[in-house]
Each structure stands twice: as structure tokens, then as C-alpha cells.
N, C-alpha and C positions, 0 to 999 in steps of 0.2 A: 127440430131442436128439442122438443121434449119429448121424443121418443129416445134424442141420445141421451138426456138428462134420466131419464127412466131406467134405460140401458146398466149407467155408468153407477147410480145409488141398488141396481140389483146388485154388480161386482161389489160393488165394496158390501154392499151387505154379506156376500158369502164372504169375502176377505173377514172381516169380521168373527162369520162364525166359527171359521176354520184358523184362522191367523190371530185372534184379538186376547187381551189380555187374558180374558178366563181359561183362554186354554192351555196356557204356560206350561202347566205337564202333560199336555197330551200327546206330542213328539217324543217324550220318552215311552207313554204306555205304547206308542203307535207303533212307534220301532222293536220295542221287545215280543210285541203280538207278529209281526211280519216276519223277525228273525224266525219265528218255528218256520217260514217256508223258505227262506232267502238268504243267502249265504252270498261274499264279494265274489264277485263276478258273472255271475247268475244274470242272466236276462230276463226282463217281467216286463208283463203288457197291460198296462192302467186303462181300461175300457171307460171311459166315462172320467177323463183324468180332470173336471170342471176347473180348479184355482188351483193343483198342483201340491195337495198336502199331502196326497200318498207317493207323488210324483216323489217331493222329499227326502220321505222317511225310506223309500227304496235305495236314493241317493247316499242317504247317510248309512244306510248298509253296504254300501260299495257294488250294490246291481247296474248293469244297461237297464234302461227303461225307453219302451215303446209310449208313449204318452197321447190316445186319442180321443178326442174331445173335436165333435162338428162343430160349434158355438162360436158363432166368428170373437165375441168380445170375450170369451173365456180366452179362446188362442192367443189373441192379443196378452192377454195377462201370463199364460203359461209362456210362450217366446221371451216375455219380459224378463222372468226367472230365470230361464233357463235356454235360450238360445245361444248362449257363449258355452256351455256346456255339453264336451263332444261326446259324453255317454248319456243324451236325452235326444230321441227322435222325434218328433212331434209331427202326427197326422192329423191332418183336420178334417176327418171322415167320419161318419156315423158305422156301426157296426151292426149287421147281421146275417140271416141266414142266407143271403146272395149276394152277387157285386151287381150294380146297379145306381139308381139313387132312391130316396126317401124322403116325405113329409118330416121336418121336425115343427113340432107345435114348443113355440117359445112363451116361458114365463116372463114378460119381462123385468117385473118386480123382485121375482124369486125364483133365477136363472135355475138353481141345486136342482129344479123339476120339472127342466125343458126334457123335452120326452117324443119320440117316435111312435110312441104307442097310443090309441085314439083309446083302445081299453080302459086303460092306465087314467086317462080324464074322466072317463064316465066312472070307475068307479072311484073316482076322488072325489064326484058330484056331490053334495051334502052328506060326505061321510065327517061323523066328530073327529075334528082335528086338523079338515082339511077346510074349512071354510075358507072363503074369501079367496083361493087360488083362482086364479084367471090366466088361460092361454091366449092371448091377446095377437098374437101373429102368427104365421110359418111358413117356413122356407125351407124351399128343396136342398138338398145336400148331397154330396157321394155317397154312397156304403160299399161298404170291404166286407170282408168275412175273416172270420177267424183264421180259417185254413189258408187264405192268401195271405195274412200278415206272417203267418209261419212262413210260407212261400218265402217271403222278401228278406225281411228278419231274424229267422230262426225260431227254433222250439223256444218257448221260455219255460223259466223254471216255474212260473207262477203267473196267473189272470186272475187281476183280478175286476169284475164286470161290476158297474153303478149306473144301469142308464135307463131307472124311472118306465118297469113296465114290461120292458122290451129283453129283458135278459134271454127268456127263455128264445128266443132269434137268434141272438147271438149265439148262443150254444147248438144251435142247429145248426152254425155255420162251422162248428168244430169236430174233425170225421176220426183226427186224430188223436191217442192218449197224450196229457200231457200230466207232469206229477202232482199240481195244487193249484184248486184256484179256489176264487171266493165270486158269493154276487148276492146283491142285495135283495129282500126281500121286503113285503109289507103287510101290512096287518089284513087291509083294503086287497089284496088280491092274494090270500096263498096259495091259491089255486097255479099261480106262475111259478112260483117257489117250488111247488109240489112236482112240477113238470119240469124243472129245473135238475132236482132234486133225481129223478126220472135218467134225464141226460146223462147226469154224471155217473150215474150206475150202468149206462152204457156206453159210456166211456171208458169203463172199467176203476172209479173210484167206489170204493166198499165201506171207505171211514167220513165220517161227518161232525161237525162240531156249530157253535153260531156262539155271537156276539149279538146282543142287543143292543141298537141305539148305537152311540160314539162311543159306548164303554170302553171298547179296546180289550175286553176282558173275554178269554174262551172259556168254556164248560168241558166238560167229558167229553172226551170220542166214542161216536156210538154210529151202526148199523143206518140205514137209509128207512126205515121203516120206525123205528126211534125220532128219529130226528123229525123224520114226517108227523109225529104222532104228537111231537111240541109243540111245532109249527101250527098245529090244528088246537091246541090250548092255551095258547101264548094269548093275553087279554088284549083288545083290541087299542086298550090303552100304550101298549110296548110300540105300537106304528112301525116302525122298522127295526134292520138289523141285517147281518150279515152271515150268512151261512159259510160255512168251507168244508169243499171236500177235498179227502186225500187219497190219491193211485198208492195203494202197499209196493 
């Protein structure tokens, strides 16, 4: 009973952060930053889709969405939105460089950094800003890869990856170009980002850009060695953010 009760005050704490009053304009910034990649009809794949705010703002663009999130109580909430919804698929698998399954280490308190990655925990260990985070469970799950959800679903126009750690897996599991994706990066590990960053130049994306934080807000497009060279003076204060690269 108080592991559900633990469970149910994590969702709504992300409902909150993501859904709650402060963020009233941030569906508009969220949508005008997604339009540079997503156009109606366009199919996109939410890697990491936790409570469904990018699920959304892809919706309100008039895209298909792939929407996957392993988290059984995040499913529960994304199905709730969006399961009457014939342009939203929802997988309930974890994503990486093989199909198979995987450890996911659950936050229970602060679902947003349930994570696959054991890396991703050590170095959250007494770093400023991550205090007090505790992976309290975990459970095994399916994983997919990139290339088979193309398999199933199609190319999409845009990936975009959030899954705490573990991006650069994900990206290994993608052999084919696809036009734009994004994925999250952190202060605490840019070594991932960097290797990220790596992939998608052999993917053959050549343009890069990044968002800090939920800004919603891009900078210049610049070269992969550029962008690596921010990511390496970005104050450790900035904690996260989002990188995007673009295939010319």
C-alpha cells in the first residue's frame, strides 16, 4: 500500500511539473520549437514519452506518434490521455542497442529519472543538484531498438530520446538515417552526449543546435565539434538540456 501511495504522489508530481499551472505557456513555446522539425502528418517517436507532454505538442502539430515509455504507472497515465486516440501507439518497452530485455532502476518518488543506465546513478551520486534521488526498485522490461520500431512503424520524421543515461544505446540501435532527432543531455555525464553527438555524425547529421533546461528555446546551428565544445563549458549549474541534430 505505500509503495502504491509512493507510486501515485511520484505521477502527479511529474503531472505537476509538466501539466501544472506555471507552465501555462509552455505548450505554445513547445510547439513552435517542434514545428522546426514536424510538419501534419509526419510520424515521430517519443523515446522516453514519461506523462505525454511531448506526446501533445506533436499531437497538436497534427503528427503520428510512437509514444514509448517501459514505466508501467507512467503507461497507465499516457493510455489515459491518449488511448482513444487513433494517431498515438503506445509501447510499453524500454529502448536500446538490442531487442532483448533490461534492468530498469525505478525512482519512485521522482519517476522523470527512472533510468536503465546504472552509469547514469553513480554519477548522480553526490553530485550538486542531485541530492537526495534514491533508486528504490527494479524491474526487468522488454527492449526494442530503434531499427525495429522503424521495422513496425515506419521512418519517422523526428526522435525524439529522454531516457536518463541511456541515450547513447538507444542510438546504437539506429543503423539507419533519419532527418532530426533530439536527446537529452546532462551536466553529470557529457561524456554521453559527446558520444551521442559522435552517432549522429555517423548517421550522417552535420547541423546541431541545444535547448537548455525546459527553455524551449534553440540557439544557432553549428558543426558537431562546436556544439561539443559548449557542451564541454556549459556550467554545471545548466544540469540538463536538449541537443538536436539535423540530416541536410
Amino acid at each position: 500500500m505505500l509503495e502504491t501511495l509512493r507510486t501515485a504522489r511520484g505521477v502527479m508530481r511529474s503531472l505537476g511539473i509538466y501539466y501544472g499551472w506555471q507552465q501555462r505557456g509552455r505548450p505554445v513555446a513547445m510547439d513552435a520549437l517542434y514545428a522546426h522539425f514536424v510538419k501534419p502528418g509526419d510520424l515521430v517517436f517519443d523515446i522516453g514519452a514519461h506523462v505525454g507532454d511531448r506526446v501533445a505538442a506533436f499531437r497538436r502539430l497534427g503528427a503520428k506518434v510512437v509514444a514509448v515509455e517501459p514505466q508501467r504507472a507512467l503507461n497507465f497515465v499516457i493510455g489515459m490521455m491518449f488511448s482513444r486516440d487513433d494517431c498515438v501507439v503506445i509501447e510499453r518497452v524500454a529502448v536500446g542497442r538490442k531487442t532483448g530485455d533490461v534492468k530498469l532502476m525505478i525512482n519512485t518518488d521522482n519517476p522523470t529519472i527512472s533510468t536503465a543506465s546504472d552509469a547514469f546513478i553513480n554519477s548522480a551520486k553526490d553530485a550538486p543538484g542531485w541530492q537526495g534521488q534514491h533508486w528504490d526498485k527494479s524491474v526487468r522490461v522488454p527492449m526494442t531498438t530503434l531499427d525495429s520500431l522503424i521495422a513496425k512503424h515506419g521512418v519517422p520524421a523526428f526522435i525524439k530520446i529522454d531516457i536518463e543515461g541511456f541515450e547513447e544505446e538507444a542510438l546504437m540501435g539506429l543503423t539507419q538515417p533519419v532527418a532530426a532527432l533530439s536527446f537529452e543531455f546532462t551536466t553529470i555525464q557529457r561524456h554521453v552526449a559527446r558520444a551521442c553527438i559522435s552517432r549522429c555524425v555517423a548517421l550522417g547529421m552535420t547541423l546541431f543546435n541545444a535547448a537548455i533546461g525546459e527553455s524551449q528555446t534553440l540557439g544557432d546551428w553549428r558543426p558537431a565539434e562546436p556544439i561539443g565544445r559548449w557542451l564541454d563549458e556549459l556550467p554545471h549549474e545548466a544540469n540538463s538540456g536538449d541537443i538536436y541534430a539535423l540530416r541536410p
